[in-house]
C-alpha positions, 0 to 999 in steps of 0.5 A, a space after each residue: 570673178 571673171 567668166 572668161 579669158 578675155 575678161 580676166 586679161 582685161 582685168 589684170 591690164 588695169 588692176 595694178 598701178 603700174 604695166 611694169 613693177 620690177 622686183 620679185 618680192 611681191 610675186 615670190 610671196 604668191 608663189 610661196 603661197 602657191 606652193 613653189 610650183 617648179 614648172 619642170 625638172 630641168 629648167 631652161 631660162 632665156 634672157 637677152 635682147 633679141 633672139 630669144 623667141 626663137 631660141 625658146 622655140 627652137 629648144 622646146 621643139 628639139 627637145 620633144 624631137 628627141 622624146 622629152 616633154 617639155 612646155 614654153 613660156 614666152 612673151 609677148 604673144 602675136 595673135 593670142 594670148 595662149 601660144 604664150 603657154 605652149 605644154 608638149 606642143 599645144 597652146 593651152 586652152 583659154 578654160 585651162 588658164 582662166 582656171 590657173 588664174 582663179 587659182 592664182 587669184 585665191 593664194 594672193 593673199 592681199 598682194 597687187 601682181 602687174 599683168 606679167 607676174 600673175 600671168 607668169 605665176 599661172 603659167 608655172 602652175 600648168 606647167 607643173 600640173 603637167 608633169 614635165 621634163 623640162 620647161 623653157 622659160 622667157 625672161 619678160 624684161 632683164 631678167 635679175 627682177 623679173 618674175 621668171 627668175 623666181 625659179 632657179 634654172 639647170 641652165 641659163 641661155 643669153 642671146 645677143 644683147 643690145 639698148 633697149 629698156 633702158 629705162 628699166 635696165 640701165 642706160 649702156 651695154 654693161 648695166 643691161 649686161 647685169 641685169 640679164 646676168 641675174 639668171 644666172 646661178 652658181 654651179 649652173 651652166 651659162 649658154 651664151 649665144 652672143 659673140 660679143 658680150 657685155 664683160 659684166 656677163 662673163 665676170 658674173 658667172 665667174 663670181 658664182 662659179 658658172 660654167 661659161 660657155 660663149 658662141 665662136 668660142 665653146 661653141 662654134 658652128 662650121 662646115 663639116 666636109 659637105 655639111 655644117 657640124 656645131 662643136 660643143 666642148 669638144 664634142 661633134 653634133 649634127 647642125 641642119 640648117 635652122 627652120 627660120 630664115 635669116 643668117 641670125 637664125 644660125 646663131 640662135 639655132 646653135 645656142 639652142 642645141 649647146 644648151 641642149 648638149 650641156 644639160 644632156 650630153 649625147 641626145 643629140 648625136 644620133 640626129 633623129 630629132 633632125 626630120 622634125 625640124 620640118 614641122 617647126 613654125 614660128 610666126 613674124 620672124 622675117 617670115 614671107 607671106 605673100 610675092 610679087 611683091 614680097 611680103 615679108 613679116 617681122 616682129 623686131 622692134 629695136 635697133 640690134 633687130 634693125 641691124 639684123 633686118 639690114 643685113 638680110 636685107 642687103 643679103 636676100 631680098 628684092 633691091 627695092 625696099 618698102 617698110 610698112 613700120 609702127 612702133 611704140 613710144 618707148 622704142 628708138 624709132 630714130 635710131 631704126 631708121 638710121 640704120 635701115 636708111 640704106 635699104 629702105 626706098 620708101 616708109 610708110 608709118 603707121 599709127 598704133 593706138 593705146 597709151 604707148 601707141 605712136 600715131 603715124 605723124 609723130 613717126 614720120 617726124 622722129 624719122 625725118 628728124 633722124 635722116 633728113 631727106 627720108 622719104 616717109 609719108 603717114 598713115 592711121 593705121 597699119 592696114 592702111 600704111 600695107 595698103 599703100 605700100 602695095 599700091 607703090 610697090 612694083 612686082 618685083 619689090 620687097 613690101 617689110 612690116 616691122 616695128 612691133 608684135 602689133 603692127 606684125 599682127 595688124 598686118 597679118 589681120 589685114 591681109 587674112 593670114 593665120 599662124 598655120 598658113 606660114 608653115 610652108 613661107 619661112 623661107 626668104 623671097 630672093 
C-alpha cells in the first residue's frame, strides 16, 4: 500500500477504467460501507459552471468569520492537492489524507471508485472526524451523478451555468440545467446565483417543493445611501465589497452571503465578520502578480469565463492585451477566442502535456481556424509562451494567463510565486 501522498494519487490516476465514471451506485456502497459519514450538520452543496470556487471560498470563510467551524472541498486544486480539503481554515496535512485514503481503501470491498469519488469519500471522512457545523461541498462535474451528491444538502447553491462538459452533461442549457438540479432536495432552500437560468432549475425545484430563491429577484445587491446593502427576502445585511476582483465576483459574493442568511437568519446583521474579509485569498481568479507590464493570473477555462474575462477586460485593465493561453483538448478553445478576439492584440499558445494535454500547434490551428487573421503564434510549454509575452509586452501592457488550472499553475511556477504572496495583489492593475 502506498507510503506517501504522491504515490497514493499516482495510484488512484490509474487504477480504474475511466478518469470520469458517473453514477453514484459504486460510490454509495463505500460510503455505506464507511458508515455514511456526513461531512458536518448543516451541508452547503454548490453546483454550477463558473463561479463556484469562489462562492465555496467565500462561504466556508464568512462562515468562520461569524464563529462556526466549518471545512471545503473543492476541486481541482491549483498547487497542491491539500487546499482541496481545507477543515477551520488549514489545508489538511498529506499524513492526514494518506490515513483517510488507507481507511477508504480497506471499506471498498471489491469496488473500483475513479480518482474523484475515492478522493471525495476520503474527504467527507475528515470532514466528519472534525466534528463541524458546517461544511461547503463542490460539485466535480453536474452534480445529479456526482459523487458529492450522496449527501443530502440544508441548502443548494447554483452559480451561473453555461456549455461545458457537454459530453457528460448534455449538449444545450437546459439539460446541463437538470443535471446541476440533481442537488437539489425537497423542502431544502436553492440559492441560485445566476440571473438568468436554465427554465428546467426553477421547474425542478418546484417539482420537490424547494424554496427557490434567484439573484436580481429574491435577492438582490444595490447602494444603499452611501454603501451597498444585499436584500435577502425581505430582510437588509451588510454587502462590503467582494476580496476578489472582477465586477462577477459581486454576484458570486452576494449568493455566498444569501445562502448563508437562509440557512441561519440574523448571523449576519451585526457585520462583525466584515473585517475578516481582509484576510480572504484565493489564488488564480484574475489575480495580479506582477506590473508593468501587468500580470494577471486566472484559471477559467471555458467561454462563460471567457465573456467574463472579456468584460473586465474591457472595464480595467491596460488597453494592450497579451494572453498567454493553454487548455485542454476537451475544452472549446474556438469559441475562447472569439470572443476574446476584441480584447486580446496578441496569443501566445502554449503546449500542455497528458493525454488531454493540447500541444501549442494544435492550439493556434483551432485559433486560426475560428478568427481569421489572429494573431497567434505557438509555444511548447507555458514558461516559454510567459516568457514571449513579456518580451512583446510593453511596460504599459496587460500580460493574462488563462486557459486552465495548469496553465495558471505553470505560470505561476514559472515565475517563482507562491499562493501566500498573492494576498495583497487581488486587486486589478488599472
Amino acid at each position: 500500500m502506498p507510503d506517501t501522498l504522491d504515490a497514493w494519487l499516482a495510484k488512484l490516476e490509474k487504477r480504474h477504467h475511466s478518469a470520469i465514471d458517473l453514477g453514484l451506485d459504486r460510490c454509495r456502497a463505500v460510503w455505506e460501507n464507511l458508515g455514511m459519514p456526513r461531512p458536518a450538520d448543516c451541508v452547503f452543496t454548490i453546483a454550477g459552471t463558473n463561479g463556484k470556487g469562489s462562492t465555496v471560498a467565500y462561504l466556508d470563510h464568512v462562515l468562520r468569520s461569524c464563529g462556526k467551524t466549518s471545512a471545503r472541498y473543492t476541486s481541482p486544486h491549483l498547487l497542491s492537492f491539500t487546499e482541496r480539503i481545507v477543515i477551520n481554515g488549514a489545508e489538511v496535512s498529506p499524513k492526514e489524507l494518506v490515513k483517510a485514503f488507507e481507511h477508504v481503501e480497506a471499506h471498498l470491498s471489491g469496488v473500483s471508485l475513479s480518482y474523484f469519488e475515492f478522493t471525495t469519500l476520503a474527504a467527507f471522512v475528515l470532514m466528519a472526524r472534525s466534528t463541524l457545523d458546517c461544511a461547503v461541498l463542490e460539485v466535480g462535474l453536474g452534480g445529479r451523478l456526482d459523487a458529492v451528491n450522496l449527501v443530502d444538502p440544508d441548502c443548494a447553491v447554483i452559480t451561473p451555468i453555461g456549455l461545458d462538459h457537454q459530453e457528460y452533461l448534455g449538449d444545450n442549457i437546459e439539460q446541463i440545467g437538470y443535471e446541476k438540479a440533481g442537488i437539489m432536495r425537497g423542502g431544502i432552500p436553492v440559492v441560485c446565483g445566476d440571473r438568468n437560468p436554465p427554465a428546467s432549475l426553477a421547474a425542478r425545484a418546484k417539482e420537490l417543493g424547494a424554496e427557490w430563491l434567484q439573484l436580481g429577484h429574491e435577492i438582490a445587491h444595490h447602494d444603499g445611501g452611501g454603501s451597498r446593502r444585499l436584500r435577502v427576502r425581505n430582510s437588509e445585511l451588510p454587502f462590503p465589497p467582494p476580496p476578489l476582483p472582477g465586477d462577477h465576483q459581486l454576484d458570486n459574493f452576494a449568493t455566498s452571503l444569501a445562502a448563508i442568511e437562509t440557512v441561519f437568519p440574523g448571523l449576519l446583521h451585526n457585520g462583525d465578520w466584515v473585517p475578516g474579509l481582509g484576510k480572504f485569498l484565493l489564488p488564480g481568479r484574475l489575480s495580479t502578480v506582477a506590473a508593468n507590464p501587468a500580470i494577471v493570473i486566472d484559471v477559467g477555462h471555458n467561454p462563460l469565463a471567457a465573456e467574463v474575462l472579456a468584460g473586465h477586460i474591457q472595464a480595467h485593465l491596460r488597453p494592450r492585451v497579451h494572453c498567454v493561453l493553454g487548455m485542454l483538448r476537451d475544452k472549446d478553445a474556438g469559441q475562447i477566442a472569439r470572443i476574446l478576439s476584441a480584447s486580446v492584440f496578441r496569443w501566445y499558445c502554449a503546449g500542455l502535456p497528458g493525454p488531454r494535454g493540447r500541444s501549442g500547434r494544435e492550439l493556434v490551428h483551432t485559433l486560426r481556424n475560428s478568427v481569421p487573421g489572429i494573431m497567434a503564434a505557438p509555444h511548447g510549454t507555458v514558461g516559454a509562451a510567459l516568457d514571449s509575452a513579456l518580451d512583446n509586452a510593453g511596460s504599459s501592457d496587460t500580460v493574462i494567463v488563462f486557459g486552465s488550472f495548469e496553465t495558471a499553475a505553470r505560470a505561476m511556477a514559472h515565475l517563482g510565486i507562491e499562493p501566500g504572496e498573492l494576498a495583497a495583489s487581488q486587486a486589478p492593475i488599472s
